[in-house]
Structures are given as structure tokens and as C-alpha cells.
N, C-alpha and C positions, 0 to 999 in steps of 0.2 A: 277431872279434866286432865290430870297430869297421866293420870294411866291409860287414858285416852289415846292421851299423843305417843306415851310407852311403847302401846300396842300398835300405834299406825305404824313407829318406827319400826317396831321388831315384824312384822308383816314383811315389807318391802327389805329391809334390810335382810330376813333370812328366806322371803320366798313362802309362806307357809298363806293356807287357807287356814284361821285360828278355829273353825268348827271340824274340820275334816283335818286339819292336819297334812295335807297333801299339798306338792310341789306348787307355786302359783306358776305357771309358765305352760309351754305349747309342747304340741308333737307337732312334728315336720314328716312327713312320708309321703311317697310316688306309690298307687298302686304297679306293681309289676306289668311292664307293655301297657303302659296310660303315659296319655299325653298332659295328663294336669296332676299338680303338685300341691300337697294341703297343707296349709297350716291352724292346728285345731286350738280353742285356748282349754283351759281347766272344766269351764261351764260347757264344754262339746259343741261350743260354736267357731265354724268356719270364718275365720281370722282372716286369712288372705288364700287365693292360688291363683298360679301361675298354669297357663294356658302355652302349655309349651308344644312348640312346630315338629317334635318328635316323640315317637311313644320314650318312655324312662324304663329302664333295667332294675328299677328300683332303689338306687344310693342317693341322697341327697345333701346337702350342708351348706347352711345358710352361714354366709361370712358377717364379718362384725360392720360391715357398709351395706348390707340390707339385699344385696344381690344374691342369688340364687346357685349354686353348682350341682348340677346332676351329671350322673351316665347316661347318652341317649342311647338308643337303637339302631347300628346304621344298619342303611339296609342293599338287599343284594349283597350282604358278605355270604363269603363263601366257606368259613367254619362256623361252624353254630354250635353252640351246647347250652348248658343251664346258667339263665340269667347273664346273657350274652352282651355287650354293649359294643361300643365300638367310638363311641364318643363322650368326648369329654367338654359340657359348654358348661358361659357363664350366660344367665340372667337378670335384668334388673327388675324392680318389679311391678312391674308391667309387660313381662314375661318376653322383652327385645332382648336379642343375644349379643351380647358385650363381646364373647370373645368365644372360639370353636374348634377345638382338635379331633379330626377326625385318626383312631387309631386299630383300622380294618382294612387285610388287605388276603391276598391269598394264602400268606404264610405266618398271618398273625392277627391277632384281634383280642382288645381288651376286655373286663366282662365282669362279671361278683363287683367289687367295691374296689374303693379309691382312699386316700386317707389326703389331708391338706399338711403343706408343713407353715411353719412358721412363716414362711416368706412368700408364701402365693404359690408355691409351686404344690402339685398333685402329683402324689405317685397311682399308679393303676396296678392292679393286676393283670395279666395277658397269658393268652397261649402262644405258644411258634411251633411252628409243623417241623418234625423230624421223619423221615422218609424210612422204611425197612431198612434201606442198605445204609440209611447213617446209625440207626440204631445198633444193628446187625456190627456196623464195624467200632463201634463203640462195645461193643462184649455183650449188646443185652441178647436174651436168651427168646424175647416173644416174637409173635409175628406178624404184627399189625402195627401201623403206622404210632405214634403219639403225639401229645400237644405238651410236652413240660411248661411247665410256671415259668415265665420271667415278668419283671416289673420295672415300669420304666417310670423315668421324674420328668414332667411336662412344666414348659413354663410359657407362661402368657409371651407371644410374641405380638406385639399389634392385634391384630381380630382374631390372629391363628394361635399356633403356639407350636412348642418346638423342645426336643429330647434332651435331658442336659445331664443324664444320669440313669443308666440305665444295669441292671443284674440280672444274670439266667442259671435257673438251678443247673443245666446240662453242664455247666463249667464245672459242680463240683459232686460228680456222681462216682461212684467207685463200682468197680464188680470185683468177684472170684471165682469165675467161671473159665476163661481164659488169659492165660501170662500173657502172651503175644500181644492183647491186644489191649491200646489204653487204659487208665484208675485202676491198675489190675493193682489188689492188693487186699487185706485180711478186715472184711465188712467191720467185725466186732471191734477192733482196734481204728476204726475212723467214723467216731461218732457226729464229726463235720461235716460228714459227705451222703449224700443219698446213693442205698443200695438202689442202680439201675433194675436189678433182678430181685426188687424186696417181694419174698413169697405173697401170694395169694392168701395162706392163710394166717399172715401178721397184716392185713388190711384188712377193717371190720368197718368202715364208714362210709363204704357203697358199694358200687358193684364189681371187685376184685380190678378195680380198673378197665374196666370195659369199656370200649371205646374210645376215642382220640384222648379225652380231657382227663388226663395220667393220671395228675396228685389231686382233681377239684380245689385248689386252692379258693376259697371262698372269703376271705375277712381281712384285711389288714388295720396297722397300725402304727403310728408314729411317736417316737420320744427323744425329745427337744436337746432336754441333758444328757440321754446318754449318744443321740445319734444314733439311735439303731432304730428295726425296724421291725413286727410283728408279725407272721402270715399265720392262719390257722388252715390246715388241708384234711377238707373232709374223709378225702380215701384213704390217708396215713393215720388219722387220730391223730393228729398233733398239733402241738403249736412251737411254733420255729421263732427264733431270733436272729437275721442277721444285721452287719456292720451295714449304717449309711454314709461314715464317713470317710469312706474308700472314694480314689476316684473310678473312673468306668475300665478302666486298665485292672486296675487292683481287683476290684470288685470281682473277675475274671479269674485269678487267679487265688492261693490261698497264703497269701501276707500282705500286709499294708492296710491302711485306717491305725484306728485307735486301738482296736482291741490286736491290731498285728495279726490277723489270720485273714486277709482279703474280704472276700464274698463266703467262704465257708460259713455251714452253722456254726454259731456260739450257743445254742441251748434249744434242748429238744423238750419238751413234757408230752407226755400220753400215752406213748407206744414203745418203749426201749427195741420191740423184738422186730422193727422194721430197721435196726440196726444192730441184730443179731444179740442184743442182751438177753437176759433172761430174768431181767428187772422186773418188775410187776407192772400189768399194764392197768391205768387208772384212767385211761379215756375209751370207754366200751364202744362208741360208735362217732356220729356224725358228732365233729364241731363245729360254730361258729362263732363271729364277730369278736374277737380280741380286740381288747383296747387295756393299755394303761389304764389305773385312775388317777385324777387329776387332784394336783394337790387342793389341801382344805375339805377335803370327802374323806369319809372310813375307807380306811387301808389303801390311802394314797402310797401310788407307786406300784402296788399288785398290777397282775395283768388277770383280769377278767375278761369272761367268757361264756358262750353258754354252750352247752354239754348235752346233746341231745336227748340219750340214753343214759345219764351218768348217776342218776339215781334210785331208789330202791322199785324191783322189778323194773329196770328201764326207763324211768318216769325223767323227764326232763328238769335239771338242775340248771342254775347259775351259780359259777365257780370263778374262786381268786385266787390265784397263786401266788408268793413272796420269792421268785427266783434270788438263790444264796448266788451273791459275786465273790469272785476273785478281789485280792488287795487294790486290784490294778485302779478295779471299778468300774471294765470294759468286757472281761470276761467271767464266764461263769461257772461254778463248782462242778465238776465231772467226778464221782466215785462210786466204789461197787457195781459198776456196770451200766451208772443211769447221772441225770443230772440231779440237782436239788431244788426245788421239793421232791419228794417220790410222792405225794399225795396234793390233794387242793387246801389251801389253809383257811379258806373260808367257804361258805355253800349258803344257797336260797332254795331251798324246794319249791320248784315251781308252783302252782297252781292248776295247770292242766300242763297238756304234755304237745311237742311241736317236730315235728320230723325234718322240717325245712329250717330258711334259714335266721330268725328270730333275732333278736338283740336285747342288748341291757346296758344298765348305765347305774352307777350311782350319784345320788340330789347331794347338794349340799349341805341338806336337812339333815342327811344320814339317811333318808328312805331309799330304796331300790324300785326303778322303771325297769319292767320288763314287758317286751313285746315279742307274743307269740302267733308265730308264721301260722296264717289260718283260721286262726282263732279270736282272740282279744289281746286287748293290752290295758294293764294293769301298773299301780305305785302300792307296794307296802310300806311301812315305817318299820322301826325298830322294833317293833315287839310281833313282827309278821301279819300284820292287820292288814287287810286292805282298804286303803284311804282314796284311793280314786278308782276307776274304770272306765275303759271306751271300746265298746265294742265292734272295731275295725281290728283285722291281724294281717296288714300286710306283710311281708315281706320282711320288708325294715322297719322300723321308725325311730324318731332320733327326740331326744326331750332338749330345751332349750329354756332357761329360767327367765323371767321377766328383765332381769340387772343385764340381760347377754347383751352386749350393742348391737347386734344386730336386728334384735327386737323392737330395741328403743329407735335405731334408724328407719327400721320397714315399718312400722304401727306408732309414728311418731309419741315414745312412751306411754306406751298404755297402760303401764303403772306408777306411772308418775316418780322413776328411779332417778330421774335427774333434779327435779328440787329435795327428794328428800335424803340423796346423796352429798348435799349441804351440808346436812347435820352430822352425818355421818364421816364426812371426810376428816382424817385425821392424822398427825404426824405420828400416834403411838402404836403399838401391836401388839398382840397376844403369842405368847409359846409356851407351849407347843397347843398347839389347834389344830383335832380337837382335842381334847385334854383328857387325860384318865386321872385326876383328882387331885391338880396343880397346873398352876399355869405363872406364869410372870409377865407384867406390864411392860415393854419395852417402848423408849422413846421418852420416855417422863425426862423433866429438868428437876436432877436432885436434889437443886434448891428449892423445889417449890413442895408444896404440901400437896397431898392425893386424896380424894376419896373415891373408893369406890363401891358400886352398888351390882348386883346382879338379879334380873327380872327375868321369870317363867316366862309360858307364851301369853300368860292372860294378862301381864304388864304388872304383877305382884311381886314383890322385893321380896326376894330368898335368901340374901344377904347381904352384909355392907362391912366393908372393913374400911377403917380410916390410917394413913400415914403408912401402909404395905406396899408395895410391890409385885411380892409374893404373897399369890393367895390360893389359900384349902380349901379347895368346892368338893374334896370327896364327901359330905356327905349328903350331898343333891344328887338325885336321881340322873340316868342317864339321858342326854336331852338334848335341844337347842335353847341357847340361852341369849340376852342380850347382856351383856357390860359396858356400864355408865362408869366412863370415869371425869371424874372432875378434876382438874389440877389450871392452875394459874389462871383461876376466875371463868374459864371455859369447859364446856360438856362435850364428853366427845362419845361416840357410839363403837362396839364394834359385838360382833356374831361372835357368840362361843358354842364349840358341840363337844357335849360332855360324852363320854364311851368308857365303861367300865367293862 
């Protein structure tokens, strides 16, 4: 009976199906240009959708109140390109629209993805039309019009919503083609600024920029503590960093925020030779979807991504990177001609391979979701097994775990995380989590006595220390675990993930 209840805990407390070992929780995805929105659970039943009054571009993200946010389609704009939007709603779920920004007009329109910040506000990514003769007198060298990346922050105003923060790369472009005319200055010495005239042949992620849509900025991302913000651009190979906690002034120019350099980049990875280095390039083609990972996941804090072409014979990877910062803790290491990393510090070899735009995430379990554009989508664990499969490959898809509130608000818990949240709720902690072969109980009352125990997934004691604090799990395998600790006549629970 006791390993009974063991197991029901450690189930819901870490998310795990105990036969398959796979994430208990949903995918969320829009097929591309569809008007309905799915949410699938683990068993590949349709869970809920929304039945929305416009075709979707494909981004979605359900909030922690059960409502809806997608990119819609607006229509009759008049720029168009890959995975175009132009709107940005909310839905509740019964698919009525709460709230509507429409962000399409002749000289601009939003499109790829959106990221949420902490306060309700959404950033977009957008194009804005530059004409020949603005380009032309800015120093660039081609001769066709373009759309440069700028990204704007929406926020709900009443049913509308309204710009409260907005960045355009055109502000921080350099050439050295001509003195006379504006950024004029030495490419390889301003790794902040995009070369306006970066060769054709240091662009490998589409079509030499063919066309209005310059950089294909496709993925963005947000991070809370540092204020910054992620874009990955398919035509540059790269993944970019800049400052969000500039105002719209700053942002324009290159000083002010935190990190004291405006709107400029603070960190390039992929391509050094789109700004004249000679560093090694370690992103061979198309990127997509950057994201942070989120603490209490393996290599919280990396910025992962998926890499089109980035593994052997071109085979599609998921890659994380550890960017080295500055003392400051706002900016980041610049040396020998590139930033830090020069390489990925972790990789997933795909399963099959995806030329569009794909995504991935890491579980709390430690397994990796990855969804290939096209194809399927897939969960491995830690030893690269595949533990689930669903064979849909939209576009995007996004994983969301049973405990996320916004599952427990739209599917009134359907894993029953709020009574057994009960048990679990606790005034102590564990550090560092996950653990590579120590950890320490924090929150104990020193006066009181401890025990503690630690249970695999099948609810069986792998060990127990009495009157510690500090305890040596390195010789358990690497894992998810649960830790019982007993102190002052009550049990408390919480998730350990072992990594060695």
C-alpha cells in the first residue's frame, strides 16, 4: 500500500508515464493556415480545440488561465512571405476572442513567432519595407527593395492592444562600401552591428536573401532575469541576443539598458563570417526556434535550438549552447574573432531530418520533445530511447506538463495535481536540482530531527539517511527520483533529477 501511494505521488509530482517513462502532459499546435487549434494528451487523444474565426501561422501558447494566444492570418496584406501573420489574439476556450491586435499594413506586418513575457505582454517578430533609394542611401550595395527584422512588445489594451516597446535591426547596421554615407565603418571590428552588405557567400540558410524577407528572422525568445531577448535568422545562421531593457529611444541607438550598448547585438553564435571573422562557422544552414531552458531541466539556462543541417552529412540536430558572460552578467565574451561558445555544448541527433521550421523543448523528467516540420514528433529520455510518438509534424508544436495551470484551468485537472499538490506542498528545498551526486535539504528547523528517504520510479527505497542534511546520491544511477523527507512529525515530497 505504501509504494502504492509512493508511486501515485512520484507519477504526478514528476509527470512520468511509469511503463513508458514518457512526459504525462499535452502537445499544443495550429496546423499552418488552419483555423482550429489542438490539444493532444500522451494517449493521442484530442483533449480540446478551439475553433478559431482565422486561419493560424502556426504559433501558439496557452497561458496559466486556460485561454488561448495564437498568430492569426490577416488578410489582404499586402507583404506576404513564409509563415506570414499579422495578428495577434487572445482566446478563451470556447474559442471567443478576448482581446485582438491586428499588426498588417503596407509597410509592415508581423509573421514566424511571438514569445510572452512575464506580464502579458507579447513580443512579435515583423518585417518593415525599406525602399531602393532608402537602402541605396544607407551604403547597401543591392538592388531590390527589403523587409529588415524589427520586433515590437504588444500589450492588451481593452479588446485591442497597443505598442509599448518596440526595436529595428536597420538602426544598427554598418557598411564599408562607402565613407560618405551613414554605419560607414570597419565590418570585422563591430560585431554588434549587422553587415548591410553581408556577402552572399557567408549566407547558407536560404536563398542569398532573395527577396523582400532580408534576415527570415524566424524564432524568438525571452529571459526574465536577464531582460534580454533571443531571435534565431534562418538566412544569417545565427542566433542573436539583444538588450530588452532599453527603452524605445535606446533601443535605437547603441547605449543604455543594462548591458549599456542600446539595441546593438550582444552575442552572435553560428556564423562569425557574416561579420567578417574568420572564426569557424558551426551553424551549416537553416535555424530555428530558440528558447532559454527553463530552470529545474538539464542545462537550465543554455539557449537551445534546432539546427537544421547541423549534423553528420547534414542530418538535423538539437543543440544547446552555455553563452560565457561578462563579470557584468549583461554582456558577453567577445575573443579571437567570435563570441563564446565556438561550438554547441550539448546535441540530440535527431531521428529524421526537417528542413523547415521544427521545435524542441526540454521535460522536467530530463527527456527531450522534439517536433519535426513534416514529419512526426517525438519524446526521448536520457539514454536516447524513444518513449512516446505522435505522428503529426506541424510546423510547431509546443509540450505543456500536466502540473502547468493552464491545463489544470482548461481541463479542470485532469491529473488530479491540485489534491496531490497537498502532499507535496512544502516549506523545504533541494540544491542544486538536478544534482550530479549531492544535494542539500534546505528549509529544515535545526532543532528538529530528519529523515530522509529516496524512491526510484517504481516507489522502491534506494536509500535513507537519518539526522543529514547533506546527502551522497552519487552512487544511483542517473534519473528522476522522489525525496521523502520527514522532519517535525510531517512528510514532505519533492522531485530530484539525478545527471551525471
Amino acid at each position: 500500500m505504501i509504494k502504492n501511494i509512493l508511486r501515485t505521488i512520484l507519477v504526478f509530482l514528476i509527470g512520468l508515464n511509469l511503463t513508458a517513462q514518457s512526459f504525462n502532459g499535452y502537445v499544443l499546435y495550429n496546423p499552418q493556415n488552419s483555423q482550429t487549434t489542438y490539444l493532444v494528451d500522451k494517449d493521442y487523444n484530442i483533449a480540446h480545440t478551439w475553433s478559431c474565426n482565422v486561419n493560424g501561422n502556426y504559433t501558439v501558447f496557452l497561458k496559466e488561465d486556460g485561454n488561448l494566444l495564437r498568430q492569426g492570418v490577416a488578410s489582404g496584406a499586402q507583404i506576404n512571405g513564409a509563415a506570414a501573420g499579422g495578428i495577434i489574439q487572445e482566446l478563451d476556450k470556447n474559442a471567443n476572442v478576448v482581446w485582438e491586435f491586428t499588426y498588417s499594413a503596407a509597410t509592415y506586418r508581423s509573421h514566424h513567432d511571438f514569445a510572452v513575457l512575464p506580464n502579458g505582454n507579447v513580443l512579435l517578430t515583423a518585417w518593415e519595407t525599406k525602399t531602393v533609394a532608402e537602402l541605396a542611401a544607407a551604403g547597401y550595395s543591392g538592388t531590390s527593395a527589403k523587409w529588415p527584422t524589427h520586433i515590437v512588445e504588444v500589450q492588451r489594451d481593452g479588446t485591442g492592444g497597443k505598442i509599448v516597446w518596440e526595436w529595428h535591426m536597420w538602426d544598427h547596421m554598418i557598411q564599408d562600401t562607402d565613407a560618405g554615407k551613414p554605419n560607414y565603418g570597419v565590418v570585422k571590428d563591430h560585431p554588434e552591428l549587422m553587415n548591410i552588405n553581408v556577402p552572399s557567400s557567408a549566407r547558407s540558410g536560404g536563398p542569398g536573401g532573395g527577396g523582400g524577407d532580408w534576415f527570415h528572422v524566424n524564432g524568438i525568445d525571452y529571459n526574465d532575469s536577464l531582460d534580454q531577448i533571443v531571435f534565431t535568422t534562418r538566412y544569417m545562421s545565427e542566433v542573436i541576443i539583444i538588450d530588452h531593457s532599453t527603452t524605445t529611444a535606446e533601443a535605437a541607438t547603441h547605449s543604455g539598458g543594462k548591458s549599456g550598448k542600446g539595441g546593438d547585438f550582444l552575442f552572435r553564435y553560428g556564423n562569425p563570417a557574416n561579420y567578417g571573422s574568420s572564426a569557424s562557422k558551426v551553424v551549416a544552414g537553416a535555424v530555428h526556434d530558440p528558447r532559454w531552458i527553463k530552470e529545474g531541466r538539464p542545462n537550465a539556462g543554455y539557449i537551445q535550438f534546432f539546427n537544421n543541417v547541423g549534423g553528420t552529412n547534414g542530418s538535423s540536430v538539437v543543440q544547446a549552447i552555455n553563452p560565457k558572460m561578462e563579470l557584468d552578467g549583461y554582456n558577453y565574451t567577445f575573443s579571437n574573432g567570435s563570441f563564446s561558445p565556438t561550438s554547441h555544448n550539448w546535441q540530440h541527433q535527431c531521428k529524421s531530418n526537417a528542413d523547415g521550421q521544427s521545435a524542441s523543448d526540454r521535460m522536467t523528467n530530463g527527456n527531450t520533445f522534439v517536433n519535426l516540420s513534416r514529419n512526426y514528433m517525438y519524446e526521448v529520455n536520457s539514454n536516447d530511447s524513444i518513449v512516446w510518438q505522435y505522428n503529426e509534424g506541424p510546423a510547431k508544436a509546443f509540450r505543456y506538463e500536466c502540473e502547468y495551470p493552464g491545463i489544470i484551468a482548461l481541463l479542470n485537472d485532469p491529473c488530479n495535481i491540485t489534491s496531490i499538490n497537498q502532499l507535496i506542498k512544502a516549506p523545504i528545498g533541494i540544491t542544486p536540482n538536478p544534482s550530479q551526486g549531492h544535494f542539500r535539504i534546505t528549509g529544515i528547523d535545526q532543532t528538529s530531527s530528519v529523515d530522509v528517504s529516496i524512491y526510484n520510479l517504481f516507489g522502491q527505497e534506494v536509500l535513507h539517511s537519518v539526522g543529514k542534511t547533506e546527502i551522497n546520491n552519487s552512487n544511483l544511477p542517473s534519473g528522476t527520483y522522489l525525496v521523502k523527507v520527514f522532519t517535525g512529525q510531517k512528510a514532505y515530497y519533492q522531485k530530484l533529477v539525478l545527471l551525471k
